[in-house]
C-alpha positions in Angstrom: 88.0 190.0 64.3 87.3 190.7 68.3 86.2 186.7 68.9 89.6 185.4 70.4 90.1 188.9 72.5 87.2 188.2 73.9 87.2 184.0 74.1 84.1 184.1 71.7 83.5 181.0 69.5 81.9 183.1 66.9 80.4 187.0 66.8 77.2 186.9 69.1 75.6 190.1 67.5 75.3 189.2 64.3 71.9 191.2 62.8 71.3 188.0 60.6 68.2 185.6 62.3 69.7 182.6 63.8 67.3 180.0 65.4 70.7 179.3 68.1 70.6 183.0 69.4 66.7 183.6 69.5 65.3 184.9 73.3 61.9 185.3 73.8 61.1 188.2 76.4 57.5 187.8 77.3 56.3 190.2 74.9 57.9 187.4 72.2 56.5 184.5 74.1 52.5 186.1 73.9 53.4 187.2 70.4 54.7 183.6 69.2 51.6 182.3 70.7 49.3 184.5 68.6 51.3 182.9 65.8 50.8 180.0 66.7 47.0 180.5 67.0 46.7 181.8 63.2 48.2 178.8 61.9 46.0 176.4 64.1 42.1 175.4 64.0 41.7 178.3 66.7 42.1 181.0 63.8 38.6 179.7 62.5 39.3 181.1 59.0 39.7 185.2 60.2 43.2 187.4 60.2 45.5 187.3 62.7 47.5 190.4 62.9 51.3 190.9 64.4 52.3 194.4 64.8 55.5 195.7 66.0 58.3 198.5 66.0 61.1 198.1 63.1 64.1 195.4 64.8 62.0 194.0 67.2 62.2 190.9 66.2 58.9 189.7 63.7 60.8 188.2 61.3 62.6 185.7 64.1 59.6 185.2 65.6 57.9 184.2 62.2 60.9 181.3 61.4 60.1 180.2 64.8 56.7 180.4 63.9 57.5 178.1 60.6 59.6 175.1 62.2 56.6 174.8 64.3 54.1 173.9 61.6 51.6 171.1 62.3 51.2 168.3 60.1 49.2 168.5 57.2 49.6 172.1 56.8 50.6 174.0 53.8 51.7 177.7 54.2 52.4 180.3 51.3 54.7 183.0 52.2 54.7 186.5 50.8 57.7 188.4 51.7 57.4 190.9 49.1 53.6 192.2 49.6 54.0 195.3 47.2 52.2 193.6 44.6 48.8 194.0 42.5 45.8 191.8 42.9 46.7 189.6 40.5 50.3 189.8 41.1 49.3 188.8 44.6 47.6 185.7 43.5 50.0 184.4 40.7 52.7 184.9 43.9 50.4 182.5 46.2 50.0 180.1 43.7 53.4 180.0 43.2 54.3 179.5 46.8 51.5 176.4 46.9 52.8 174.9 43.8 49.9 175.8 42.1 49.4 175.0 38.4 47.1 177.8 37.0 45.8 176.1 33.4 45.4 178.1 30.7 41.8 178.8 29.3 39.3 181.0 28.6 39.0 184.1 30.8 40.8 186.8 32.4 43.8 185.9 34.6 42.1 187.2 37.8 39.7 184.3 37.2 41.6 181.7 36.4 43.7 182.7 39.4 40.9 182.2 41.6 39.0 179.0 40.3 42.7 177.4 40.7 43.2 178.5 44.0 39.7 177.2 45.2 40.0 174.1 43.5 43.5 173.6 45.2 42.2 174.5 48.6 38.8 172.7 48.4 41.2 169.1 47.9 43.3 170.0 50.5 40.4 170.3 53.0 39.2 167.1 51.6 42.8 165.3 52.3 42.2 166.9 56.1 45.0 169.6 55.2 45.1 173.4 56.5 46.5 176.1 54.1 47.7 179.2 56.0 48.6 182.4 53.8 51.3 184.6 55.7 52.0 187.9 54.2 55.4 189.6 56.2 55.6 193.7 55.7 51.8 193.8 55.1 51.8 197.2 55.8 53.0 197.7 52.4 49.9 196.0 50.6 48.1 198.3 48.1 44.1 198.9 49.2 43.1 197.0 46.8 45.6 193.8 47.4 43.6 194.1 50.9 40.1 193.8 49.4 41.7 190.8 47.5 43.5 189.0 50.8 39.4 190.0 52.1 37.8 188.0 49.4 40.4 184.8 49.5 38.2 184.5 53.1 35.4 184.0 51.5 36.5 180.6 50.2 34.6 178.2 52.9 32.6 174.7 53.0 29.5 174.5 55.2 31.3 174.4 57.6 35.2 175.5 57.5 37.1 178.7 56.4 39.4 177.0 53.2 42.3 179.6 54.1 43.9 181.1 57.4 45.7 184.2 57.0 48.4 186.2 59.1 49.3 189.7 58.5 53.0 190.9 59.9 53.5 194.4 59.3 55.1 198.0 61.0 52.6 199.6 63.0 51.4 201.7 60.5 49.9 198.6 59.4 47.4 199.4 62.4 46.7 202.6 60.8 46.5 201.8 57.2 43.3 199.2 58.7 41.7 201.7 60.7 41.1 203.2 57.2 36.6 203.3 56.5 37.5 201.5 53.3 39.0 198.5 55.3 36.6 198.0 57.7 35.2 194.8 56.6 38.8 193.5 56.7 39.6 194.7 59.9 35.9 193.0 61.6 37.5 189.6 60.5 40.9 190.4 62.9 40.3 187.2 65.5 43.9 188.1 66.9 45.6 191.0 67.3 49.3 191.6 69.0 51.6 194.2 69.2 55.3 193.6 69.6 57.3 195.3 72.3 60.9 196.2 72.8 62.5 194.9 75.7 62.7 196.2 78.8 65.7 197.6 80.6 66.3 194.0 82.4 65.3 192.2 79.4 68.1 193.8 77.2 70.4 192.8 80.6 69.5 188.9 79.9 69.1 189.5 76.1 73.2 190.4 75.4 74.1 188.3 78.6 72.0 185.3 76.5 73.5 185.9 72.9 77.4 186.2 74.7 77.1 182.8 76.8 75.8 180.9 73.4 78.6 182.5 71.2 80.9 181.0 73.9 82.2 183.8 76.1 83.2 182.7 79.4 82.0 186.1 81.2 79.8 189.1 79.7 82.7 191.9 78.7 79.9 194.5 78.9 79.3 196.5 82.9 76.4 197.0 84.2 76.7 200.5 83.2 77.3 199.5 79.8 74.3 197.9 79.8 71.8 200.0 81.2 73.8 202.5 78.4 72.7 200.1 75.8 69.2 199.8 77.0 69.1 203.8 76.9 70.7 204.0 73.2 68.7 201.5 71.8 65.6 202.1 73.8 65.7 198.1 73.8 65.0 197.4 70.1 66.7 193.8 69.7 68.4 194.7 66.3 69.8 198.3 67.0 71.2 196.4 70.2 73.1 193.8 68.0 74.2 196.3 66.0 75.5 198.4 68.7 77.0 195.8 70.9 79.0 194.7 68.1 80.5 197.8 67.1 81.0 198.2 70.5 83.0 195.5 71.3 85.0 196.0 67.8 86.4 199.2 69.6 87.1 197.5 72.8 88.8 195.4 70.7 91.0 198.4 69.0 91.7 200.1 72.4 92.5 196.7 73.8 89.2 197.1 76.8 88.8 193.8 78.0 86.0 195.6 79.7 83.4 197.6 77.8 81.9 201.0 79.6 79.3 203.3 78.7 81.4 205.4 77.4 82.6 202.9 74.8 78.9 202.0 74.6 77.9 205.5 74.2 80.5 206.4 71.7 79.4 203.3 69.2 76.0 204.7 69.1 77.2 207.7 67.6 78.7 206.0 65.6 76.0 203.8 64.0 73.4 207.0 64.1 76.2 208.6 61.6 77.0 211.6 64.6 80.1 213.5 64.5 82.3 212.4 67.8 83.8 215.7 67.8 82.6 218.6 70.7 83.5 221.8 67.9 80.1 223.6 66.6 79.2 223.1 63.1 79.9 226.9 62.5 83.5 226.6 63.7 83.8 222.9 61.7 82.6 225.3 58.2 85.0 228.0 59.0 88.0 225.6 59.4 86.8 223.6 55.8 86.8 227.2 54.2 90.1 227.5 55.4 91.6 224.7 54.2 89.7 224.9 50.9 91.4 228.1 50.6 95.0 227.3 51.8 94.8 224.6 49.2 93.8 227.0 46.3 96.7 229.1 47.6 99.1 226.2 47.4 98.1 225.3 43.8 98.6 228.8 42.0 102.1 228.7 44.1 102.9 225.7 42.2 101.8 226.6 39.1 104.0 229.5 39.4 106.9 227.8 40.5 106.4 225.0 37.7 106.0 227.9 35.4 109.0 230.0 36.4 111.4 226.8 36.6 113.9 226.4 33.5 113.2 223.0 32.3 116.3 222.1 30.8 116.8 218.6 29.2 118.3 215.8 31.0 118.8 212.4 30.6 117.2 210.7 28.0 115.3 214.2 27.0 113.8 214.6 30.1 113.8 217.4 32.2 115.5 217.8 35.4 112.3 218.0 37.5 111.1 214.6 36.1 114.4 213.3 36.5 114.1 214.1 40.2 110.8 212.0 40.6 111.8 209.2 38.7 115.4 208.9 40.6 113.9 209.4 44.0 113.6 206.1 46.7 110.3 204.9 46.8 110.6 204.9 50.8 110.9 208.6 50.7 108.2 209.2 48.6 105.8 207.2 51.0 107.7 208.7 54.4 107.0 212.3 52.4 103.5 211.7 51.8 103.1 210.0 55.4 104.5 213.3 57.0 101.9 215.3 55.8 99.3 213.6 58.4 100.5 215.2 61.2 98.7 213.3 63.4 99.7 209.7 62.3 100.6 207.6 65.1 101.3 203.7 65.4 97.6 203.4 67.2 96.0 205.6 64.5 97.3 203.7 61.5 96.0 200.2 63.5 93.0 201.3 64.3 92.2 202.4 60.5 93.5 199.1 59.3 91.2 197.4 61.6 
């Protein structure tokens, strides 16, 4: 819509992950790396845990995390954690390509002895399993004491199964819990994810505008430091932001985006009125209208009542006659008039 205004190649803020667009602040870098640990030999078989506000930036982070696998490494990947215990395992095996035989026994065991039995030849093949469970902070208590137990599956020697947990911070809280202590002692790694910084939002739009093609950054400094203060730097609420940003730059024809551009998308997107009248004068002038229209409507009853229908045409009466015969133009220039405050800009901007 705004890419050829602004000599973009394609939208730069789009809240969909794309590998292309990815910038790792420091905070991403040291988070990546934990990643990278848990799906390693240096996670020697205990959690690794990735924490971090809502938008900023785990999921990314984890796909980065996936086209990075080493060899001989198997992962299952739970995206959907709000499951039972055995739901939990029937979604694992899935993920591995398990096939659970049917036999004697309950499905929790059967579960279990063909989960084992998979990892145990995958450690004899010299292959690593790694279990990663996104939006963890949604698993049950008692899918926890489950994800405990699958770390009791070991040789001699070797942990069978690595684990990552990615969750909201309340997945920090939910562990702290006296019932989850013995899952929270086998946490190797722990990170927490920040947002960025008021110079790392700078270089985070300047980054995403240069690889969408623009040949300059539309956005001033002002506009900027306006997004760093709206979004408090959270990488997603700044997409989504600097795109509806730029979308009314694009309306007002702003080759240059201020804060006050900046400022009024943010409204915007948090669903705030733009207007500066008080909620108590915005009530009074609904009531009004509520009750002009009321007024309006019994007039027209009354006029419709009072008027002497007399057939026309066809058996119709004059008044229908009237509509019918009438140009279509008028009709729409009629019902155009009633907006008093239609103007050419008004009607573009609305079908934008």
């Amino acid at each position: 819509m705004y890419e050829k205004f602004y000599q973009l190649s394609e939208r730069p803020f789009s809240i969909t992950p794309n590998p292309r667009y990815v910038f790792l602040s420091a905070h991403h870098q040291d988070a990546l790396a934990h990643l990278l640990y848990g799906i390693g030999q240096g996670g020697s078989g205990g959690f690794v845990q990735l924490t971090g506000e809502v938008g900023t930036g785990k999921t990314t982070l984890c796909r980065l995390m996936l086209e990075e696998v080493p060899e001989k490494t198997q992962v299952a990947l739970i995206l959907n954690p709000m499951l039972g215990p055995i739901e939990l395992l029937e979604a694992i095996c899935r993920e591995l390509e398990i096939e659970v035989p049917e036999s004697v026994g309950s499905n929790l065991l059967r579960l279990q002895n063909a989960l084992t039995q998979y990892l145990l030849a995958c450690h004899a093949r010299g292959e690593h399993v790694v279990l990663i469970i996104d939006e963890a902070q949604n698993l049950s208590e008692e899918a926890l004491e489950q994800v405990r137990m699958l770390t009791n599956l070991e040789t001699a020697t070797d942990k069978l199964l690595q684990i990552i947990l990615i969750g909201q911070p309340e997945l920090r809280t939910l562990l702290k819990r006296p019932s989850l202590r013995q899952l929270a002692q086998r946490i190797t790694a722990r990170y927490h994810l920040e947002a960025l910084d008021r110079d790392e939002t700078h270089a985070y739009v300047k980054h995403r505008l240069t690889v969408a093609g623009a040949p300059r950054c539309p956005f001033s400094d002002k506009a900027l430091d306006t997004l760093f203060e709206e979004t408090s730097g959270v990488p997603r609420l700044l997409n989504i932001v600097a795109d509806r940003a730029l979308l009314a730059g694009f309306t007002l024809d702003q080759s240059v985006i201020d804060e006050t551009l900046v400022r009024s998308a943010a409204r915007e997107v948090r669903g705030e009125n733009k207007g500066s009248d008080p909620s108590s004068l915005r009530a009074i002038l609904a009531i009004g209208g509520i009750i002009v229209l009321l007024m309006f409507g019994v007039a027209l009853a009354w006029m419709i009542s009072e008027y002497e229908l007399r057939p026309g045409i066809g058996g119709l009466a004059n008044w229908e006659e009237g509509l019918l015969q009438g140009p279509r133009n008028d009709g729409w220039q009629e019902g155009a008039g009633l907006w008093s405050a239609l103007t050419t800009d008004s009607v573009r901007a609305a079908c934008t």
